[in-house]
Structures are given as C-alpha cells and as structure tokens.
C-alpha positions as a Markdown table, in Angstrom:
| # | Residue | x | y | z |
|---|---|---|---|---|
| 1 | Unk | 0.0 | 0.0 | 0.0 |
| 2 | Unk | 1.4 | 3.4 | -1.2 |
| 3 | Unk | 2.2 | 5.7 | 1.9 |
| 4 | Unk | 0.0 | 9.1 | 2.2 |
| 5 | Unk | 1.8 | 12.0 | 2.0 |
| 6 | Unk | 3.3 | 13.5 | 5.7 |
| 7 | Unk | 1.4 | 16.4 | 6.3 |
| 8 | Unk | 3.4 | 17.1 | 9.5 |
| 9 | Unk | 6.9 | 16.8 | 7.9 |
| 10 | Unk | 5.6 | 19.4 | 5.3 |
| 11 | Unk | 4.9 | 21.5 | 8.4 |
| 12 | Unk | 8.1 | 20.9 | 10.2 |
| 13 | Unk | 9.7 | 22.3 | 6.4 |
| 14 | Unk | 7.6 | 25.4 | 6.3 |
| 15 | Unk | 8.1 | 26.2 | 9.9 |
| 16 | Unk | 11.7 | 26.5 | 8.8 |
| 17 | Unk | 11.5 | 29.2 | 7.1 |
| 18 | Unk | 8.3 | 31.0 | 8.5 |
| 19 | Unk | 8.7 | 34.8 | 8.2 |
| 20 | Unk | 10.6 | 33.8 | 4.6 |
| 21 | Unk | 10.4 | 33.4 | 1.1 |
| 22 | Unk | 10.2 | 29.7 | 0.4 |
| 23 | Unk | 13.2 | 27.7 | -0.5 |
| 24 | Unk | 13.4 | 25.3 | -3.8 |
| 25 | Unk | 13.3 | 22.5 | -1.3 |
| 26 | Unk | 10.1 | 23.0 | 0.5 |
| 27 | Unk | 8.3 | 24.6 | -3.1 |
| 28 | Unk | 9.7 | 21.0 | -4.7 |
| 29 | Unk | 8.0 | 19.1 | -2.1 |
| 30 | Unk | 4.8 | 21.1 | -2.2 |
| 31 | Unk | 4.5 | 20.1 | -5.8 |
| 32 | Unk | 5.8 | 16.8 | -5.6 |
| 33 | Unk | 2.9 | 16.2 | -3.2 |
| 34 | Unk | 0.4 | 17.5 | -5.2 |
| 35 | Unk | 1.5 | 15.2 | -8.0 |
| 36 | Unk | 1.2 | 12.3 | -6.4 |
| 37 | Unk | -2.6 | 13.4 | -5.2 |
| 38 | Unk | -3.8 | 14.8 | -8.6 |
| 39 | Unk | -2.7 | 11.2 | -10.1 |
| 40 | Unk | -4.9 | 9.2 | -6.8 |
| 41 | Unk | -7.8 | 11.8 | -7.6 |
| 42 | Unk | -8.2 | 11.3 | -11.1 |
| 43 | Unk | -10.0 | 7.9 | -12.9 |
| 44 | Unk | -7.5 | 6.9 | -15.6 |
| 45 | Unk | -4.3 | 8.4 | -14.5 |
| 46 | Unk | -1.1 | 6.5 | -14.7 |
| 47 | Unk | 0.7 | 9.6 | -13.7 |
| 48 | Unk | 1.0 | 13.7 | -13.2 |
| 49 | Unk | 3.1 | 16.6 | -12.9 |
| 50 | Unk | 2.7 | 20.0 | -11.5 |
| 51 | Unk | 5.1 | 22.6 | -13.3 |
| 52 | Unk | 5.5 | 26.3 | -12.4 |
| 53 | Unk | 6.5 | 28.5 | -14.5 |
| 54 | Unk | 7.5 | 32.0 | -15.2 |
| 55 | Unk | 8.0 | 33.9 | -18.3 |
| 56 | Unk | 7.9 | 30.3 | -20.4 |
| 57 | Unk | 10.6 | 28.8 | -18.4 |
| 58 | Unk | 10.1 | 26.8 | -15.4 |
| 59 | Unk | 11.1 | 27.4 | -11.7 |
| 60 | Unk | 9.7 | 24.0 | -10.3 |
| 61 | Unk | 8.4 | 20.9 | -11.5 |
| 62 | Unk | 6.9 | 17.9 | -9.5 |
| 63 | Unk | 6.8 | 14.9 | -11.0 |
| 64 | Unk | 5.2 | 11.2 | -9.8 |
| 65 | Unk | 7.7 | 9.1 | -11.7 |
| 66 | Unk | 10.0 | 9.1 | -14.9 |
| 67 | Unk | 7.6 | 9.0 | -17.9 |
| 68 | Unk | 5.9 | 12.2 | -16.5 |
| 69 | Unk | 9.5 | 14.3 | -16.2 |
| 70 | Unk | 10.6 | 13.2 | -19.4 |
| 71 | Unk | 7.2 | 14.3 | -21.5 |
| 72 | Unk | 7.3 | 17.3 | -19.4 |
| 73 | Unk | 10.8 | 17.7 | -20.5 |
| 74 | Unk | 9.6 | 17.0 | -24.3 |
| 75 | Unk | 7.3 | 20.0 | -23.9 |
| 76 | Unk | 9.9 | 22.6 | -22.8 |
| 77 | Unk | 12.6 | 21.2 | -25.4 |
| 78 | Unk | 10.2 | 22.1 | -28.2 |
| 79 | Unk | 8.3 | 24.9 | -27.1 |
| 80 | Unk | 4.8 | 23.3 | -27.4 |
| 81 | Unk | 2.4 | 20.6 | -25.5 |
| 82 | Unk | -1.0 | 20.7 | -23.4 |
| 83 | Unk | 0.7 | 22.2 | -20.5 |
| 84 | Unk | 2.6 | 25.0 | -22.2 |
| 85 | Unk | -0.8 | 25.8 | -23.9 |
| 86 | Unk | -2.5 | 25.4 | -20.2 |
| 87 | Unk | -0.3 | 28.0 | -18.8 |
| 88 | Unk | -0.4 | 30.5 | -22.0 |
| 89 | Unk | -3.8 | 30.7 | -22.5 |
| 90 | Unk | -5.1 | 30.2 | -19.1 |
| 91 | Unk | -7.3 | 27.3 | -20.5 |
| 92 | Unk | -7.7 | 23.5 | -20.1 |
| 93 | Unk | -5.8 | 21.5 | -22.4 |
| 94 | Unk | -6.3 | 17.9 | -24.1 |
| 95 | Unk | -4.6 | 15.8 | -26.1 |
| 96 | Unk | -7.0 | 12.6 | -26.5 |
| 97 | Unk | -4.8 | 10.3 | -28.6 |
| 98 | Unk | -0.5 | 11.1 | -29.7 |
| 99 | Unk | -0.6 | 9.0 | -32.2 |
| 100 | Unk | -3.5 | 10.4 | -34.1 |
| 101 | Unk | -3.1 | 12.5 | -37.2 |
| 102 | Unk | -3.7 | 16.3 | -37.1 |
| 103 | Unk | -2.3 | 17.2 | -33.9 |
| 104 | Unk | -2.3 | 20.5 | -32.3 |
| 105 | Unk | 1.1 | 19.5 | -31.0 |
| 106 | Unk | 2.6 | 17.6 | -33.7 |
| 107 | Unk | 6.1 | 17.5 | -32.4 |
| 108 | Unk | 5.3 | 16.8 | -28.8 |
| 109 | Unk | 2.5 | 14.6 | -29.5 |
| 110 | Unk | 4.8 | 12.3 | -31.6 |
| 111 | Unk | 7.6 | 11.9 | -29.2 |
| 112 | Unk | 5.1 | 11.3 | -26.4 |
| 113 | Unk | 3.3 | 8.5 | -28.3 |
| 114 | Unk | 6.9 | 6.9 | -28.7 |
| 115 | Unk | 7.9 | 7.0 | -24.7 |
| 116 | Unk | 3.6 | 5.3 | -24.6 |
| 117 | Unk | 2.6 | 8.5 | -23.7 |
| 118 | Unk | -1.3 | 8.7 | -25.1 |
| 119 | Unk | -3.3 | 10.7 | -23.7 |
| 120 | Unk | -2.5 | 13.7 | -21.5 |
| 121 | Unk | -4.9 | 16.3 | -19.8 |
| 122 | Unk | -3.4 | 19.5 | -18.4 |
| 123 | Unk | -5.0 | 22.7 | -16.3 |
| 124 | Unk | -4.0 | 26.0 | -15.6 |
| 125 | Unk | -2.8 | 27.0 | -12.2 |
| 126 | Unk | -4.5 | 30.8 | -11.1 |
| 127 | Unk | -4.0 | 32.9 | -8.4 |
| 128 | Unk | -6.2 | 36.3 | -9.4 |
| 129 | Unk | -4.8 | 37.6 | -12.5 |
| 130 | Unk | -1.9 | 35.2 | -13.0 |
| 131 | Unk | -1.6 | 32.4 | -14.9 |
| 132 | Unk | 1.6 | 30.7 | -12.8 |
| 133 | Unk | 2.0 | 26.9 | -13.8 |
| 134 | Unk | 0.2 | 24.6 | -15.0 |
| 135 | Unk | -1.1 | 20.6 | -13.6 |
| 136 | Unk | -1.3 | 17.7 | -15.6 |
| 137 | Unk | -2.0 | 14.1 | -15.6 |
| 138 | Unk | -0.7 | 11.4 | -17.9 |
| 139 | Unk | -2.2 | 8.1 | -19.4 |
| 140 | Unk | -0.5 | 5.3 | -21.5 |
| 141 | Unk | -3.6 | 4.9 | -22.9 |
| 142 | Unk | -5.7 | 6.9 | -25.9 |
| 143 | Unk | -9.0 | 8.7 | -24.5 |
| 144 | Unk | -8.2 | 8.4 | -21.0 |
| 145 | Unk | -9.8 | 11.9 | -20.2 |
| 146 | Unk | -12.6 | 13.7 | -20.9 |
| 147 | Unk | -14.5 | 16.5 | -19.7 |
| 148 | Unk | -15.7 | 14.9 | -16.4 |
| 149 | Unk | -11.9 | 14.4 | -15.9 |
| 150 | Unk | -11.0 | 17.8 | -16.8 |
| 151 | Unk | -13.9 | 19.3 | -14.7 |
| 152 | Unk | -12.3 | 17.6 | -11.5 |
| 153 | Unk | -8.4 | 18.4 | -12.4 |
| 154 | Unk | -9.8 | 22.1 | -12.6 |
| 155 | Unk | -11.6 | 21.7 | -9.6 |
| 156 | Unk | -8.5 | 20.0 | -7.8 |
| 157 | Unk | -6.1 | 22.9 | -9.3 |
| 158 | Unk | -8.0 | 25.9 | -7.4 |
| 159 | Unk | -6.7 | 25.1 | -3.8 |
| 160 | Unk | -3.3 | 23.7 | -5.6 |
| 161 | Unk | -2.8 | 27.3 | -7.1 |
| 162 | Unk | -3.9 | 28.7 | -3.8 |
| 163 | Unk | -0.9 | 26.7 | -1.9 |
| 164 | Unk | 1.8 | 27.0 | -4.5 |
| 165 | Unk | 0.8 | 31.0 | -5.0 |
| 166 | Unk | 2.8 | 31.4 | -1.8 |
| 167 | Unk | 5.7 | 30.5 | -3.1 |
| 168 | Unk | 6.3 | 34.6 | -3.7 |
| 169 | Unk | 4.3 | 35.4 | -0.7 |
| 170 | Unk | 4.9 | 35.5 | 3.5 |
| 171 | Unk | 2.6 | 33.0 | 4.8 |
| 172 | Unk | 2.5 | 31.0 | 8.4 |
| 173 | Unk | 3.2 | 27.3 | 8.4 |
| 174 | Unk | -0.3 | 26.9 | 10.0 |
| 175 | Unk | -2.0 | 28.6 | 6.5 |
| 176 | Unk | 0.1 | 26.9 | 3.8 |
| 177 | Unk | -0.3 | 23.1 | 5.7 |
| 178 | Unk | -4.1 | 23.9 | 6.2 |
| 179 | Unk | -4.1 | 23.9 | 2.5 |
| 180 | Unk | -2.4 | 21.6 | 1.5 |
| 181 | Unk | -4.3 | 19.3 | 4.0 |
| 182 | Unk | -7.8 | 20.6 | 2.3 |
| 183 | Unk | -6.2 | 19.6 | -1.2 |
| 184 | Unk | -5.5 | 15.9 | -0.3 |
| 185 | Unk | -8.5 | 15.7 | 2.0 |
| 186 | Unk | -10.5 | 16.8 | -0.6 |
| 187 | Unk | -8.8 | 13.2 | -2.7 |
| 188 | Unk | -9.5 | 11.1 | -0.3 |
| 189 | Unk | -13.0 | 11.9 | 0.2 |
| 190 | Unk | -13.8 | 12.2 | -3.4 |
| 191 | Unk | -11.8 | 8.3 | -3.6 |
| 192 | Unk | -14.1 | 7.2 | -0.2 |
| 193 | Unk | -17.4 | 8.4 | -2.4 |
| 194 | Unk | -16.9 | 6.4 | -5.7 |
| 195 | Unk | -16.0 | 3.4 | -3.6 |
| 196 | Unk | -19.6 | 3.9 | -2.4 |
| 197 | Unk | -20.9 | 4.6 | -5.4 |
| 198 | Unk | -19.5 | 1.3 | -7.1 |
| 199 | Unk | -20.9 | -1.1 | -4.6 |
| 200 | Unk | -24.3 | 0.9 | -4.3 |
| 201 | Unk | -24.5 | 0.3 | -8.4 |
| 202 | Unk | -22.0 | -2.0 | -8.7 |
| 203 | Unk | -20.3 | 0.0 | -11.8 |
| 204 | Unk | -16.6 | 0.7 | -12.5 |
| 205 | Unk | -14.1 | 3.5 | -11.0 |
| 206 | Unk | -14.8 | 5.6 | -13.6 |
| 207 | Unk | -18.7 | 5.7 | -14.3 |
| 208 | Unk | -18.6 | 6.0 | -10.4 |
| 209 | Unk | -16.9 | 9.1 | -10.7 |
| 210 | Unk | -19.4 | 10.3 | -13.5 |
| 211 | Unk | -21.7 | 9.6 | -11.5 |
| 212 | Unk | -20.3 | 11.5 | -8.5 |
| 213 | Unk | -19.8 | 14.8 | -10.7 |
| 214 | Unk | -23.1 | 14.3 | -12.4 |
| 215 | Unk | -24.7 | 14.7 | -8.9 |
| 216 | Unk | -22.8 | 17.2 | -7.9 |
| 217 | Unk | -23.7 | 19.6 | -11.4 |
| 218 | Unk | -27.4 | 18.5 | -10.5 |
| 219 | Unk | -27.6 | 19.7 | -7.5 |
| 220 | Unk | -25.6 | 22.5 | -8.1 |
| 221 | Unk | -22.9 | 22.1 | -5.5 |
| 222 | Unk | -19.4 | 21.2 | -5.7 |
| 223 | Unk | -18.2 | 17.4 | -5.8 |
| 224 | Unk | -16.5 | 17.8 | -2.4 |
| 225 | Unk | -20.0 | 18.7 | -0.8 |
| 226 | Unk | -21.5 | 15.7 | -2.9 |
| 227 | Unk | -18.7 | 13.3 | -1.6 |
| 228 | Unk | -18.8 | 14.4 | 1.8 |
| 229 | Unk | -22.2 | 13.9 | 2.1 |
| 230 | Unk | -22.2 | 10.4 | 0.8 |
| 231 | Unk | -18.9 | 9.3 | 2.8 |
| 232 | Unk | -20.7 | 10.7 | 5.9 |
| 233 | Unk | -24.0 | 9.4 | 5.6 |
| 234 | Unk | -25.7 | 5.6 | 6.4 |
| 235 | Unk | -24.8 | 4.9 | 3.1 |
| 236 | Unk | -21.2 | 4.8 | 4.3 |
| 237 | Unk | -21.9 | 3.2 | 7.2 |
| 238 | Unk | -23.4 | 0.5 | 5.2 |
| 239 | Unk | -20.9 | 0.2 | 2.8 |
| 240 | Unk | -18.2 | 0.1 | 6.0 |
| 241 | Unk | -20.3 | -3.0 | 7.7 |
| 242 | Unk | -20.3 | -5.0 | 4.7 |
C-alpha cells in the first residue's frame, strides 16, 4: 500500500522558514505532493506533474515518476504541448490520442506516443490575474480523459494554485499546511465516495466518478459537498459494515 503524504513533515519544512520566502526545497515538495494526489484523484491516471513557471521557463516541476519528467521535459525542449498551452492561455488542455493525425502538437504529440505517452490532460494553475504553472495528468492509454476528468483536475487545481501561490508570498506554516491538507483531504473523500458509489451500483471506478460529478452539477454544489455527504451518511456506514 502506497504511503500518504506527511502532512506534519511538510509543516516541520515550512516552519523553517516561517517569516521567509520559500526555499526550492520545501516549493519541490509542495509540488511533488500535489503530483502524487492529482494522479490518486483522477479515474484513468497512470501519472501527473505540477510545473511552475514563469515567463515560459520553469522554476519547479513535480513529477510522480519518470515517464511524466521526461514528457514534461519533451514540452519545454520544443516549445509546445498541453501544458505549455494550459499555462499560456489560461485554459484547459487535451490531447486525446498522440498517435493520431492532425495534432495540435505535432512534435510533442509524436515523441510522447513513442515514450507510450497517449493521452494527456493538463489545467491552468491561477491565483487572481496570474496564470503561474500549469497541472497535468498522464495516461499510457488513448482517450483516458474527458470533460468529467477535466472538470475535476480544474476543480483540484484551485486550492493547488492557492498553496503553491505562496511560493512569492509571507505565509505561516499553519496557512500553507491547512491547505495543502484541504487539497489531499478533498482526494480522499472524493476516492471514499466512488467506492460507495460502485458497490451501491456495482459500476466501474470511472462511471462512479461520472456519477459523482453528475450529482454534484445536478444539484448544483461542488463534488466535495457531494462526496462528503455520501462518505458521511448511512450509506457509508453501510458500505463500511459489509
């Protein structure tokens, strides 16, 4: 079983250098973190990346394994890719399938396919008016995301940007762990709810999480409200006896 991330060494790090700028090390494992939970939190995922970046270059990139750094990497060397376009244009990007013909990112999209990169869905990281960095998540296989998908990542990028946005700023340990915490509580509740949701109608990971969002645009309330309700309800108590 994978380890959850240590909230309380990330605390230990910013109380370091409370009163400061943050240092590469602590704004590396801020986004390594937030990888690793952007990659649990989304159906489909084999991997993700969280870059930051600043006048087209980057200053920090986070990375859940090798494939993602190196298609990052591919982006940077040739000046185009979903990510790139995230961060320029504010906008969620998509690549469904590399290897298909007519791609916006011709280049990129054919080196990925050759490293079994094929599908790839990135967001914008915003903090106001600034467009800082971008998240992403990877897939070895074609049409691994869609819109549900890229509803969530968006979704999951607002408190990310809201963390990582303090990288220039003079924040307490207390306010930048609080947020983190939020982030990655925010996965595991949303993970908790689709469990629930595939034994209620006994359905896959990803119709689950359809399902969950669905709900959630119905009602007109945000999938954490929708998934804390369900994982604190008797239907989780059910689903916990069985």
């Amino acid at each position: 079983m994978e380890s959850e991330p240590n909230l309380n060494e990330l605390a230990v790090i910013f109380g370091r250098v409370r009163g400061h700028l943050l240092t590469e090390e602590t704004v590396q494992h801020a986004v390594d973190l937030l990888a690793e939970a952007a990659r649990d939190l989304i159906p489909g995922a084999t991997g993700a990346g969280v870059s930051l970046i600043h006048h087209g270059r980057r200053t920090s990139t986070g990375a859940t394994d090798n494939l993602v750094k190196r298609a990052d990497e591919l982006q940077y060397e040739l000046s185009e890719g979903p990510c790139l376009s995230a961060w320029s244009t504010g906008q969620p990007a998509r690549s469904d399938d590399t290897t298909a013909p007519g791609q916006a990112w011709a280049q990129w999209a054919s080196a990925a396919a050759a490293m079994s990169v094929r599908s790839c869905q990135s967001v914008p990281l915003i903090q106001g008016r600034t467009t800082f960095g971008a998240m992403k998540v990877y897939s070895t296989e074609a049409g691994a995301f869609d819109d549900t998908t890229e509803r969530a990542l968006t979704r999951f990028a607002v408190p990310a940007a809201t963390l990582l946005s303090h990288v220039q700023t003079r924040e307490t340990p207390q306010q930048i762990g609080s947020e983190l915490s939020t982030a990655l509580q925010m996965r595991d509740r949303v993970g908790m709810a689709k469990g629930i949701i595939m034994a209620q109608l006994g359905v896959d990971d990803r119709t689950a999480f359809r399902e969950l969002v669905a709900r959630a645009e119905r009602d007109r309330r945000s999938v954490a409200e929708i998934a804390a309700e369900l994982t604190s309800g008797p239907a989780s108590r059910g689903a916990d006896s069985r």
